[in-house]
N, C-alpha and C positions, 0 to 999 in steps of 0.2 A: 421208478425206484420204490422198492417195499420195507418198509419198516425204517427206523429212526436209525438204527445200527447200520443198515444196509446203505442208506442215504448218505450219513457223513463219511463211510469211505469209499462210493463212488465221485464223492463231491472234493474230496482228498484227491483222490485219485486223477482226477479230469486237472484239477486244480495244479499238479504236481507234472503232470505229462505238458501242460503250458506252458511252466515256467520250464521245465527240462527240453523243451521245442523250442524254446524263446519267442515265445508270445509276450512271456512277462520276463524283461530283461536284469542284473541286480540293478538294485538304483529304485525300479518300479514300485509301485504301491500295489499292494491288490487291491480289486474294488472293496470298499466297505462295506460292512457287515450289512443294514441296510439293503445295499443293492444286491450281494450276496443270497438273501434271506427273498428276494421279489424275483432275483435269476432262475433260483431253484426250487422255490415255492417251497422254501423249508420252516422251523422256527430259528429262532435266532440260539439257542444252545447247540442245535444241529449244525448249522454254522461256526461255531467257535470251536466245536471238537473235529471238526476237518479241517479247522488253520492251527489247530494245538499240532497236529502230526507233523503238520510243514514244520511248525517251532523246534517240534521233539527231532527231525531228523536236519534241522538247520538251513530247510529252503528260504525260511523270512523269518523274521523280529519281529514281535510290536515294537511299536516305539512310543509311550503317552504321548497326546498331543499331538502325531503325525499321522499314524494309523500305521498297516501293515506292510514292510517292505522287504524286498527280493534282497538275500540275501547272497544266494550262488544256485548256478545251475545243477550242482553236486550234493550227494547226500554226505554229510557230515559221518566220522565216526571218532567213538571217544575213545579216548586212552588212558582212562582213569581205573576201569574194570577190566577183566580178564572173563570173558562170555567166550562161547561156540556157537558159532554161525546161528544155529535154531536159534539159539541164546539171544543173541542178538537181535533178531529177526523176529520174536517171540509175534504171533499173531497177523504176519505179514504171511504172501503165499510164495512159499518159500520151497525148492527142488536142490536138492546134493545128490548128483549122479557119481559114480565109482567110475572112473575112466579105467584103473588097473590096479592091479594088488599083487605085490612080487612078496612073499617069505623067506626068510632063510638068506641073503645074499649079502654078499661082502660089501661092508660100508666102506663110503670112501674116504681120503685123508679127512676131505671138509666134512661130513658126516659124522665122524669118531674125533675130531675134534670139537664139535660142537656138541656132542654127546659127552665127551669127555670117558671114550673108549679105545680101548688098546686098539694098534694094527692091526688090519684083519677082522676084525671083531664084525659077527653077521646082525643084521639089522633086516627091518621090515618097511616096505614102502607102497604107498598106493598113491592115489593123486585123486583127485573129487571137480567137479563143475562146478559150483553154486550159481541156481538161477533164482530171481525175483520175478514176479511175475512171468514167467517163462522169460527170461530174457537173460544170458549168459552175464552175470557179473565179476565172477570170481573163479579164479583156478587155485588150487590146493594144492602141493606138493606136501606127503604129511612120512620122517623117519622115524620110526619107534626099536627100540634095543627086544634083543629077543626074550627076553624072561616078558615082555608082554607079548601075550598070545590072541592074534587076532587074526580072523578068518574072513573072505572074500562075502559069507554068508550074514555077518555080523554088520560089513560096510556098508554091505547091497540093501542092506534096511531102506522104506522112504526114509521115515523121520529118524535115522540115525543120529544119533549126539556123540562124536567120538569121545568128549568128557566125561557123559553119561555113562559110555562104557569105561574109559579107565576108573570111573568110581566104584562101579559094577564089579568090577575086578581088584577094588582094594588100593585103586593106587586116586589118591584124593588132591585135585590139584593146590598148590598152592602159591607159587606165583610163577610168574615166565618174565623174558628179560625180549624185549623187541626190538631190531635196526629195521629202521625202513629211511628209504630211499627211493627214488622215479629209476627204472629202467623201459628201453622201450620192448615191443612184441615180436619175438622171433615166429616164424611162420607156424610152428605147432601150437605156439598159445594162443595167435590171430585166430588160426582156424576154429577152436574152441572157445574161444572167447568173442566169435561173429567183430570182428575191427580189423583195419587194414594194418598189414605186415607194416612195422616201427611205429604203432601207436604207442602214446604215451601209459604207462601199469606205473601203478604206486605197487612195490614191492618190500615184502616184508617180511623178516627172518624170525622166528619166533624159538625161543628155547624154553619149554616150560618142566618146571620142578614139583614133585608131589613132595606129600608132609613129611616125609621122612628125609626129603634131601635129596631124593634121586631123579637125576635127568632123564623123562619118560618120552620127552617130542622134541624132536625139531622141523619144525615146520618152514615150508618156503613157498608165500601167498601172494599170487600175483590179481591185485586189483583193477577194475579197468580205468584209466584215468578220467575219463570224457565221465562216471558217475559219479566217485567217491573223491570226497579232501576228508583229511585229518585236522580232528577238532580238542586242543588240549587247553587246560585252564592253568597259569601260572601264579606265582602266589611271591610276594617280596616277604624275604626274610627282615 
């Protein structure tokens, strides 16, 4: 390993593929920093920012007093923010392939109601991969109304941000409204998504609104379950 930066997210990295392999089961402690810091012949802050990443995406706890423990084999995501995938992922090595991009086509009842568009009304649709580390996480189904104008050329970007471009174009998010639910994988998503036909997907419907009021997405995001739980903070009135 080269460099201090290079170190703590191979050390992440090794660390995070153990407990997702179940080496380290929940319940487990990781080893202590200590043993950590003599494993990988690192210093010991080098150490603390490759267990900070486990913290930040919710593989373990500290806990004073006990030391570090497994919390789930799943990367946590929050639901307090409204991020795009990049967004999300900021600094992770992160692939959005464009599976297909249809323009122009009649949206359906459930599309123009959740759009909140007349009969008939034509709509734009593409669908997206998202991989981590090359590895298929996430499928995208993504409808947009046609006064937004977006091209095959536009998607195909690596680092596309589809946020980036509605801002790009004027329309500035400002909040979305989310139902998610577990369904499981029909054979086209299996295939895309590398897991066997009726895995468990955390699925989730997204409707998002810019500053003006107008309903620019709806989105229908299929997660894979064996990676991802949802992580939300509650608060007594």
């Amino acid at each position: 390993m080269k460099g201090n930066s290079v170190k703590y997210i191979a050390i992440y990295e090794e660390l995070k593929q153990q407990i997702i392999n179940g080496e380290f089961v929940v319940g487990d402690l990781l080893p202590a920093e200590p043993e950590l810091q003599k494993r990988y012949n690192v210093s010991r802050i080098t150490v603390r920012n490759s267990v900070q990443l486990l913290v930040d995406e919710g593989y373990v706890q500290r806990i004073h007093g006990v030391g570090t423990i497994v919390l789930s084999k799943k990367e946590s995501l929050q639901l307090q923010t409204l991020l795009s995938f990049s967004e999300e992922n900021n600094g992770r090595a992160i692939e959005s392939l464009l599976i297909s991009f249809k323009e122009n086509i009649q949206a359906s009842p459930l599309v123009c109601s959740q759009l909140e568009l007349p009969k008939g009304a034509m709509v734009s649709c593409h669908e997206r991969l998202r991989l981590i580390d090359d590895v298929p996480i996430g499928f995208q189904r993504v409808y947009c109304p046609d006064f937004i104008q977006l091209s095959s050329e536009e998607l195909n970007a690596p680092d596309v941000s589809l946020y980036q471009l509605f801002r790009q174009k004027g329309y500035v998010i400002n909040k979305a409204k989310e139902t998610i639910e577990s369904v499981i994988a029909d054979k086209y998503l299996a295939d895309y998504l590398k897991v066997p036909e009726n895995s468990p997907l955390l699925y989730v419907q997204r409707m998002t609104e810019d500053q003006q009021g107008r309903l620019i997405e709806y989105a229908e995001i299929f997660n894979r379950g064996d990676r991802y739980r949802y992580n939300v903070q509650l608060q007594a009135t």
